[in-house]
C-alpha positions as CSV (number, residue, x, y, z in Angstrom):
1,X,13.7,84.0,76.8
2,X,11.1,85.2,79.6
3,X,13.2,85.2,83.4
4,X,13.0,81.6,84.9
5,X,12.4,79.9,81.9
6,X,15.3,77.9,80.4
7,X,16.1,76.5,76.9
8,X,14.7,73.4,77.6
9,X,11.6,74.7,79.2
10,X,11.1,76.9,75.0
11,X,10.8,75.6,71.8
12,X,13.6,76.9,70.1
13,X,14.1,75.9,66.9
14,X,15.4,77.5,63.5
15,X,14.9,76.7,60.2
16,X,17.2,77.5,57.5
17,X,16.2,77.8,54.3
18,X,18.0,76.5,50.6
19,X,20.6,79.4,49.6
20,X,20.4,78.4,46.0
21,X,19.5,74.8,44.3
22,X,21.3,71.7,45.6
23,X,22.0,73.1,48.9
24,X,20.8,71.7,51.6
25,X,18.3,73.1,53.9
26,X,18.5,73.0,58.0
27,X,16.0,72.7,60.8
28,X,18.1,72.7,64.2
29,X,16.1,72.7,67.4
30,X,15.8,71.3,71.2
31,X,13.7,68.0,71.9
32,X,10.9,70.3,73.2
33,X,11.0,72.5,69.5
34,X,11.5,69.0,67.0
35,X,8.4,67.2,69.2
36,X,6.6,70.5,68.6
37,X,7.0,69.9,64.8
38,X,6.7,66.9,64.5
39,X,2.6,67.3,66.0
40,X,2.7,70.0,63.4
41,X,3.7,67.5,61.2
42,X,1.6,64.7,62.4
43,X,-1.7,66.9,62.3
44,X,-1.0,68.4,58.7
45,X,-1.1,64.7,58.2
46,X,-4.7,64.0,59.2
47,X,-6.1,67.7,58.8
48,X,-4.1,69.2,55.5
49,X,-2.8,71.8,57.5
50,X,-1.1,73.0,60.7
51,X,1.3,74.9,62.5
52,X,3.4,74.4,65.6
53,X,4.8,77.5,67.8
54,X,8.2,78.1,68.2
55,X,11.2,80.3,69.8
56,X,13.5,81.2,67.7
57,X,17.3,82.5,69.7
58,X,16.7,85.5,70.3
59,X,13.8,84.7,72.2
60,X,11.1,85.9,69.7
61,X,8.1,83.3,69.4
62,X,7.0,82.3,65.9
63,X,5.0,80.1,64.1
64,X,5.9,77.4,61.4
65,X,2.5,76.6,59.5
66,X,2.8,73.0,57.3
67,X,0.7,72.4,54.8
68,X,0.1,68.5,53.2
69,X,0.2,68.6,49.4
70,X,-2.7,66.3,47.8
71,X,-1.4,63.7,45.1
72,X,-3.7,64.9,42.8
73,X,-2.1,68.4,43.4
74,X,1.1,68.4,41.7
75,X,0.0,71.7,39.3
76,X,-0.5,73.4,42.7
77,X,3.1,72.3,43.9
78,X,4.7,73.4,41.0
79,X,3.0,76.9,40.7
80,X,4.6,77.7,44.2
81,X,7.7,80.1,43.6
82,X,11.0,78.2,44.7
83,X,12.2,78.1,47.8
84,X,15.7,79.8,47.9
85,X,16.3,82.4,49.2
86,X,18.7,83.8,46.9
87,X,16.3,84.9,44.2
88,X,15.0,87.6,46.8
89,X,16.1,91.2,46.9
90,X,15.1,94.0,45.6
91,X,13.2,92.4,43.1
92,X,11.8,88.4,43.0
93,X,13.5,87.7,39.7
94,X,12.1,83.8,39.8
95,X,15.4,83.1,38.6
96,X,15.3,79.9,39.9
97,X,11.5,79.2,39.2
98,X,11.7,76.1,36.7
99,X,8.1,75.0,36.5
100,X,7.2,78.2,34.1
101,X,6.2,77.7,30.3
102,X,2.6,77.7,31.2
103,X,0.6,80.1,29.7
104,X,-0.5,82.5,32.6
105,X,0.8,80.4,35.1
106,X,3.4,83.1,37.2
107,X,4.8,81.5,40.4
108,X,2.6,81.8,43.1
109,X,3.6,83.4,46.4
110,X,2.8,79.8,48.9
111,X,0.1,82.5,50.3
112,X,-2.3,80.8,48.3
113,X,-2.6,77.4,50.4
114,X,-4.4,79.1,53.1
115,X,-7.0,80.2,49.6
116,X,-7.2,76.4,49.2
117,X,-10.7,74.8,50.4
């Protein structure tokens, strides 16, 4: 954090992701940080899209973007590779995506919601 300003003058928040399936995930902030996501929240609401800016510990900003998923969207949602972060490494194995079957339909990287119009 920048000299003179204290942890509850940031946002510092961290988000932990799902390990594997059926573990639970983990967003652990200051007031400042969870009011900060919640506008982030509050405005993907109305607008689709957002993001809120955030410290993480070490005192490095970031941003968390949140994106609003349409009803009518579901074949979108499910196209989006899985969230845990085990199936990373050296390769994306999509070992844990369960959506496939479709014919051309590869998980997508969640890059293509900022495509959306």
């Amino acid at each position: 954090m920048a000299i003179g300003i204290t942890f509850k003058d940031e946002k510092c928040l961290h988000i932990y992701a799902q390990e594997f399936p059926h573990d639970g995930a983990l967003i652990v902030g200051n007031k400042l940080a969870l009011l900060e996501l919640r506008r982030a929240i509050d405005e993907a609401l109305k607008e689709r899209e957002s993001k809120g800016h955030l410290t993480a510990s070490d005192g490095e900003g970031y941003r968390a973007y949140v994106f609003r998923i349409e009803d009518d969207e579901r074949e979108l949602f499910e196209s989006l590779e899985m969230p845990y972060i085990t199936q990373y490494g050296d390769v994306n194995s999509h070992m844990y995506f369960v959506n496939g079957g479709k014919e051309n339909k590869p998980p997508n990287p969640i890059g293509i919601l900022w495509e959306r119009k």
